[in-house]
C-alpha positions in Angstrom: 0.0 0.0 0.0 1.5 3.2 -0.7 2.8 6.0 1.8 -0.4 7.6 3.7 1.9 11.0 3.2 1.8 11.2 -0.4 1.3 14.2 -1.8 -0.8 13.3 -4.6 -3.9 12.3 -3.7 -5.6 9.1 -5.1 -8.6 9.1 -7.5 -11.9 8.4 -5.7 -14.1 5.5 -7.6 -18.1 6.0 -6.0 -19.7 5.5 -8.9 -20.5 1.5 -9.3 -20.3 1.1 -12.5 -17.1 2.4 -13.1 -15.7 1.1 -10.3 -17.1 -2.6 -11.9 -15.3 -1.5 -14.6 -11.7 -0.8 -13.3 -12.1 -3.7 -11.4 -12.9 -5.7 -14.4 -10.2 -4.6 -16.3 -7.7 -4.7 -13.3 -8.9 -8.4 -13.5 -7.4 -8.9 -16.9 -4.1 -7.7 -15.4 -3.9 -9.3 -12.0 -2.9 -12.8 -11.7 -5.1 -13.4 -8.8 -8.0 -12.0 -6.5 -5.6 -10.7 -4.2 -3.7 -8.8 -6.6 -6.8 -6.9 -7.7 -7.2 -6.0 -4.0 -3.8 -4.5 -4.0 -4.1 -3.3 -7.1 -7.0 -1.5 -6.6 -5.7 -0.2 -3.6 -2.8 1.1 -4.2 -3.9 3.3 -7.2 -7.5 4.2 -5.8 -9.6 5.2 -3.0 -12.3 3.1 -3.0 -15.5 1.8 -0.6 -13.8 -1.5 0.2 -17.4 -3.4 1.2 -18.7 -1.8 -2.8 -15.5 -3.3 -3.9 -15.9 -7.0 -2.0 -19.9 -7.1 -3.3 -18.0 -7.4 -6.7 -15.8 -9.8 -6.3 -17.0 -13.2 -6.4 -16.6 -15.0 -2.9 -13.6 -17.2 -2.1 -15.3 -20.9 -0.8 -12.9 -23.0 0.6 -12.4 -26.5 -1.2 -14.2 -29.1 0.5 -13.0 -31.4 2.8 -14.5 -34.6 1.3 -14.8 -37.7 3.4 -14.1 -41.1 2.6 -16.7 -43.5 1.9 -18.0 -46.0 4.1 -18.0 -49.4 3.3 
């Protein structure tokens, strides 16, 4: 995340639909959810909770168990 000091403040993304949009094309770029996050982050301020409604949730794997016999 980059220096809270900066000088130059970040862009502001409210609007939904272009924040669906950068986040889409960030999506192209990252090579994982977590990059988006930091991408996103580090290059704009955004409502996070806006941001995580976009994102499709992370399920764990499941734990399968073995058969019974």
């Amino acid at each position: 995340m980059p220096n809270a000091d900066s000088h130059l403040p970040r862009p502001t993304l409210l609007n939904p639909r272009l924040l669906a949009s950068t986040v889409d094309q960030l999506g192209h770029h990252a090579g994982s959810r977590t990059d988006v996050w930091r991408l996103l982050t580090e290059h704009f301020a955004v409502d996070l909770d806006a941001v995580a409604a976009l994102l499709p949730r992370a399920e764990p794997e499941p734990h399968w168990l073995p058969m019974r016999r």
